[in-house]
C-alpha positions as CSV (number, residue, x, y, z in Angstrom):
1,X,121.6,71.1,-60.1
2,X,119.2,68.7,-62.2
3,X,119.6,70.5,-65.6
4,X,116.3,72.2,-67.1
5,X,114.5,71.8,-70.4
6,X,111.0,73.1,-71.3
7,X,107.8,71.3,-72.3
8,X,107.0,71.5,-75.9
9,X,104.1,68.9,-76.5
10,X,101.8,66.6,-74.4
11,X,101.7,63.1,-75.4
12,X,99.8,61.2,-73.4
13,X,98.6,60.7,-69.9
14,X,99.7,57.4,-67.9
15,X,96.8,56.7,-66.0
16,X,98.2,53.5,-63.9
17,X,100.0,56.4,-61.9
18,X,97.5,57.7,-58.8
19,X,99.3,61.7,-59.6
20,X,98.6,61.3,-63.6
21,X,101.8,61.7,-64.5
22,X,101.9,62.5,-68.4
23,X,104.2,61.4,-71.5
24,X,105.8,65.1,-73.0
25,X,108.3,65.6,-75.6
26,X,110.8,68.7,-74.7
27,X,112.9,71.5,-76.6
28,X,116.2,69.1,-76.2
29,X,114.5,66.6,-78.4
30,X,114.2,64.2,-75.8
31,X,111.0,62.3,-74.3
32,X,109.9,62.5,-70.7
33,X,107.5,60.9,-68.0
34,X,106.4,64.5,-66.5
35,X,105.4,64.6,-62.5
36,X,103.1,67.5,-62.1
37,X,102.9,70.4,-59.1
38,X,99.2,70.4,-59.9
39,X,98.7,67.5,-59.2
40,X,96.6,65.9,-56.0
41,X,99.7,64.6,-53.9
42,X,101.8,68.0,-53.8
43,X,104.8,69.4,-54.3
44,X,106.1,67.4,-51.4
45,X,105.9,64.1,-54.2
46,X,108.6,65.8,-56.5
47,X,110.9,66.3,-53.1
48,X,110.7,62.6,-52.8
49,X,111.0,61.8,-56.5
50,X,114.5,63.9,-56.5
51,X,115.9,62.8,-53.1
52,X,115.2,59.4,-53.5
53,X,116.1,59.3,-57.2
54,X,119.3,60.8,-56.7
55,X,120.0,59.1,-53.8
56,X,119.7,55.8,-55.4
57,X,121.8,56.9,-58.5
58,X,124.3,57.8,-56.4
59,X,124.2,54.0,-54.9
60,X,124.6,52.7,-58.0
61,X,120.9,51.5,-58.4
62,X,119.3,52.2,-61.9
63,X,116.9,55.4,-61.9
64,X,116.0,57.3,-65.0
65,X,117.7,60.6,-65.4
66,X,115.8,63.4,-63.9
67,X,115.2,66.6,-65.1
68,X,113.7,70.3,-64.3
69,X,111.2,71.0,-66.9
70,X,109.3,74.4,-67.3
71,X,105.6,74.4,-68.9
72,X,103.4,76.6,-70.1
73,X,99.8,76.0,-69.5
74,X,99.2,77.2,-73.0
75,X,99.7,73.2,-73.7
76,X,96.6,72.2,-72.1
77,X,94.1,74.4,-74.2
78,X,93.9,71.5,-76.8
79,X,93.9,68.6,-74.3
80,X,90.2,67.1,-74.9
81,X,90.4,65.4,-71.4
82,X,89.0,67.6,-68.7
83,X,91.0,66.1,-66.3
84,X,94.1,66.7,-67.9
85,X,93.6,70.1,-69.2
86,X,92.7,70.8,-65.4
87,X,96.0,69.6,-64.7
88,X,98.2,71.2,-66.9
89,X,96.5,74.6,-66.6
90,X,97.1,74.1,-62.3
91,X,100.9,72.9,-63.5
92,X,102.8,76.0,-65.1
93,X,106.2,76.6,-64.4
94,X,108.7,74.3,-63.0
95,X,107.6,70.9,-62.7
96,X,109.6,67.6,-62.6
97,X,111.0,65.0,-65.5
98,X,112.5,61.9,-65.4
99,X,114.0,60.0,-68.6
100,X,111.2,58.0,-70.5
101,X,112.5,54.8,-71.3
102,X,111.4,53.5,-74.3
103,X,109.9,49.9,-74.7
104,X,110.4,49.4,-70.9
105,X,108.0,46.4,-69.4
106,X,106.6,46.6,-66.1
107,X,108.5,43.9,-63.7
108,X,106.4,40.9,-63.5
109,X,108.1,38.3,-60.6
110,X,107.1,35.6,-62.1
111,X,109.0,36.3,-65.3
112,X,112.3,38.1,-64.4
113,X,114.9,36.6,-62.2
114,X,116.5,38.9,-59.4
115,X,119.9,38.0,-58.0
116,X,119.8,38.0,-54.2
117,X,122.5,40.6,-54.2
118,X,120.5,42.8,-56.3
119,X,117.1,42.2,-54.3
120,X,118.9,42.6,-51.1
121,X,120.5,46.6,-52.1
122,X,116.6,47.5,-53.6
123,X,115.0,46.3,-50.2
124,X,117.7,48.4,-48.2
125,X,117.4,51.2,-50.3
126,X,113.9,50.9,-49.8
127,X,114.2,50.7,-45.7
128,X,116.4,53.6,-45.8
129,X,113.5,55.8,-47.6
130,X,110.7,53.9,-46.0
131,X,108.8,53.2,-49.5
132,X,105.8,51.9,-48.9
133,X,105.1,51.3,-52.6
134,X,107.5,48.6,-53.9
135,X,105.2,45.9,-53.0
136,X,103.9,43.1,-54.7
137,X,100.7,45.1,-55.8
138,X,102.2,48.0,-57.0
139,X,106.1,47.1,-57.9
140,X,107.0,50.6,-59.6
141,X,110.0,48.3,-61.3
142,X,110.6,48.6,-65.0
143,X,112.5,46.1,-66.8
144,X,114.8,48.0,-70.0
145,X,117.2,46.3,-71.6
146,X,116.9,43.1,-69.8
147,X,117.7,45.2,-66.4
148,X,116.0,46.8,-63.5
149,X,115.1,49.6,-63.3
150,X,113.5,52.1,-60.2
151,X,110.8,54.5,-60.5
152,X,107.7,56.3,-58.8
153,X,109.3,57.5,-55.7
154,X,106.8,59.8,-54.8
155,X,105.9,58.1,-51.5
156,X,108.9,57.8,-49.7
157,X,110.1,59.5,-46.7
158,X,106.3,59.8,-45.2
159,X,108.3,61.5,-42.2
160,X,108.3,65.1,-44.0
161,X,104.8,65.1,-43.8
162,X,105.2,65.2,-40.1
163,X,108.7,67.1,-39.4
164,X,108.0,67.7,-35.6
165,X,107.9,63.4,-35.6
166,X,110.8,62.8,-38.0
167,X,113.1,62.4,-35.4
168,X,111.3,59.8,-34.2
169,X,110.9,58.1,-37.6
170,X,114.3,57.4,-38.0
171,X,114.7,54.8,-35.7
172,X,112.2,52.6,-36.8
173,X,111.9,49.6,-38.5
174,X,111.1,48.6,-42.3
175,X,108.2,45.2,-42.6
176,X,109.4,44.2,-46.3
177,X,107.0,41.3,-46.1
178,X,105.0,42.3,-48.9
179,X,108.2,44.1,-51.1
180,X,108.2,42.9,-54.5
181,X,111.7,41.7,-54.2
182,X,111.0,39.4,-51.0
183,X,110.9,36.8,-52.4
184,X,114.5,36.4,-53.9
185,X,116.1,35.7,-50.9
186,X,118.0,39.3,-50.7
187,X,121.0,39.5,-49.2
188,X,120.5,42.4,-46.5
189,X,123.8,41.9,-44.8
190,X,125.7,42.8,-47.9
191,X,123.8,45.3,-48.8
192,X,124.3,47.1,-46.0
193,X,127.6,46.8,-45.7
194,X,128.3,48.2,-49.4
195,X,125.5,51.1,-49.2
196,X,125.6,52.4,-45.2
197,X,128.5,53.7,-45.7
198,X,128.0,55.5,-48.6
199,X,125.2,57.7,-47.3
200,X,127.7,60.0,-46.1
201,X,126.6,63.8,-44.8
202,X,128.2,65.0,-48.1
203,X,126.3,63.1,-50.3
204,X,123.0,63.5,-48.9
205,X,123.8,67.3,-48.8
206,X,124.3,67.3,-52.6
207,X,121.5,65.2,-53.1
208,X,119.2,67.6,-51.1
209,X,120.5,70.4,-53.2
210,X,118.7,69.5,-56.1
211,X,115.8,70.2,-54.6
212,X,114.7,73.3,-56.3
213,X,114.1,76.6,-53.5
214,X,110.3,76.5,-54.6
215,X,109.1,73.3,-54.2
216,X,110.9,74.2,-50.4
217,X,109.6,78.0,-49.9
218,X,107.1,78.3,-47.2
219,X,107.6,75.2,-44.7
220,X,105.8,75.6,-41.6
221,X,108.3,75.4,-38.9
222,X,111.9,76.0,-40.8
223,X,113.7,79.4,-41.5
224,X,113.8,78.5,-45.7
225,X,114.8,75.7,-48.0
226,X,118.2,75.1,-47.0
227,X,117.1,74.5,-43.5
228,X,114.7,72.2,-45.2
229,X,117.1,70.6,-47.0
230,X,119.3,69.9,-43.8
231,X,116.4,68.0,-41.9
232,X,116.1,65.5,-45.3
233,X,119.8,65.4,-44.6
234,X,120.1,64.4,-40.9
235,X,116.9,62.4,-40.7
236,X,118.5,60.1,-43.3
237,X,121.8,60.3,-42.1
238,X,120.9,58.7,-38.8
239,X,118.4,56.2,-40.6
240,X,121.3,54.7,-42.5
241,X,123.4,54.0,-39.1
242,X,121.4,50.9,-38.6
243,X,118.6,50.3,-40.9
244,X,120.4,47.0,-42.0
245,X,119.2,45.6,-38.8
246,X,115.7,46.8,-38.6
247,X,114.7,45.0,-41.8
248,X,112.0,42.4,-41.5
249,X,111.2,39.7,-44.6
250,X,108.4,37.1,-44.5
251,X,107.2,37.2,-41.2
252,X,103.8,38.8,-41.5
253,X,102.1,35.7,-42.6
254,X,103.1,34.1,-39.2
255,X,100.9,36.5,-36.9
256,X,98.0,36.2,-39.1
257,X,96.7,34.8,-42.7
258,X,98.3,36.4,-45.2
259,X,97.4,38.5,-48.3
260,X,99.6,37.7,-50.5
261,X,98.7,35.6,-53.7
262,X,99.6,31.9,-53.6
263,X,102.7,32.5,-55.7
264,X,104.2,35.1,-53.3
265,X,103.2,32.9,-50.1
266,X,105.4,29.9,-51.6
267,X,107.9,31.4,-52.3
268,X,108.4,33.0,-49.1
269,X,107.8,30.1,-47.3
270,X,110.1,28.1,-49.8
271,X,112.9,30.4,-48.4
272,X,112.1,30.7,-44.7
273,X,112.9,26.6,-45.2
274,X,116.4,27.0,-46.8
């Protein structure tokens, strides 16, 4: 189980995040970015944010520490921002941190080098979960300590907002042609032959169970969480056979004009020539 702290000031709100997610200090002393139930997006966006984050830690991919945190809506009486009062006040109880890291710089591709073994495990990863929000507009990639570092997770694994097709959803394929990490010349082969067969049943079961019961309770079409947790469990489980395969790079641009800026388009092309 993530472990549980409780909420003891606000900081600040980070408003590049579409949720609001919020700077708070806890009772352990230490300094979180805090997810909120309240927010627009759902509960279903902290599932995500703890699958997928624990799921990539246990890959061996950098992810800030996660973390239960309680709050009391109490906190948001002296917030002068409407918005965020409104937040906090629809927030109380058990929401989810993850470790704020201090100093941290948003990745900027122009500036920091990715290996292609490194760029090649974040794409796969990012097949596996089908994140559509690691692209070049919106990288949700920290650089700390002159490392990368994953975050924002909260729209992964768009199939649990459609169980009755997530069968279906784990067959299919992953366009990376706009991923942030494109661009690096990822190796995909290697990747997937160190991290398939780590997603084992056993450690996506231990994963899933640090999904708190609440953030579960109440989903139409299952019998309760654990039978929740068991359809994150197959559904990735049987994407990770042969995801390694279904991964496209730097094709888009040859069915029609692409949207990328100048500097992803030649760097992509630079590559498709190598």
């Amino acid at each position: 189980m993530l472990p549980e702290v409780t909420a003891t000031r606000y900081v600040t709100p980070l408003r590049e995040g579409g949720s609001l997610p919020g700077i708070v200090e806890a009772d352990d002393l230490g300094t979180y970015v805090m997810k909120f139930t309240g927010a627009g997006q759902g509960r279903k966006t902290l599932v995500a944010e703890v699958v997928c984050g624990q799921l990539g830690r246990a890959l061996g991919l950098r992810v800030p520490d996660l973390a239960r945190i309680q709050l009391d809506p109490v906190i948001g009486r002296g917030e002068p921002d409407q918005e965020v009062q409104g937040l906090l006040k629809a927030s109380g109880g058990l929401n989810l941190a993850m470790d704020f890291l201090p100093g941290a710089l948003g990745f900027d591709p122009l500036a920091f080098e990715v290996g292609a073994a490194e760029a090649g495990r974040v794409i796969w990863f990012d097949a596996l979960i089908n994140n559509v929000d690691r692209s070049w507009r919106n990288p949700n990639l920290l650089v700390w300590h002159g490392e990368l570092w994953l975050i924002d997770h909260g729209a992964t694994m768009i199939w649990h907002h459609n169980w009755p097709g997530a069968a279906a959803a784990a067959g299919k394929a992953y366009d990376a042609s706009d991923h942030v990490l494109a661009t690096f010349g990822p190796d995909l082969a290697a990747a997937a032959a160190e991290l398939a067969p780590r997603v084992t049943e056993e450690l996506l079961t231990e994963v899933a169970a640090d999904v708190p019961d609440e953030w579960l309770a109440d989903e139409p079409g299952f019998d309760g969480p654990d039978a929740v947790r068991r359809a994150y469990v197959e559904v990735l489980l049987e994407r990770a056979k042969g995801i390694g395969d279904r991964i496209t790079v730097g094709e888009r641009s040859k069915d029609k004009p692409s949207q990328a800026p100048e500097w992803v388009r030649v760097r992509l092309d630079g590559r498709a020539g190598t």
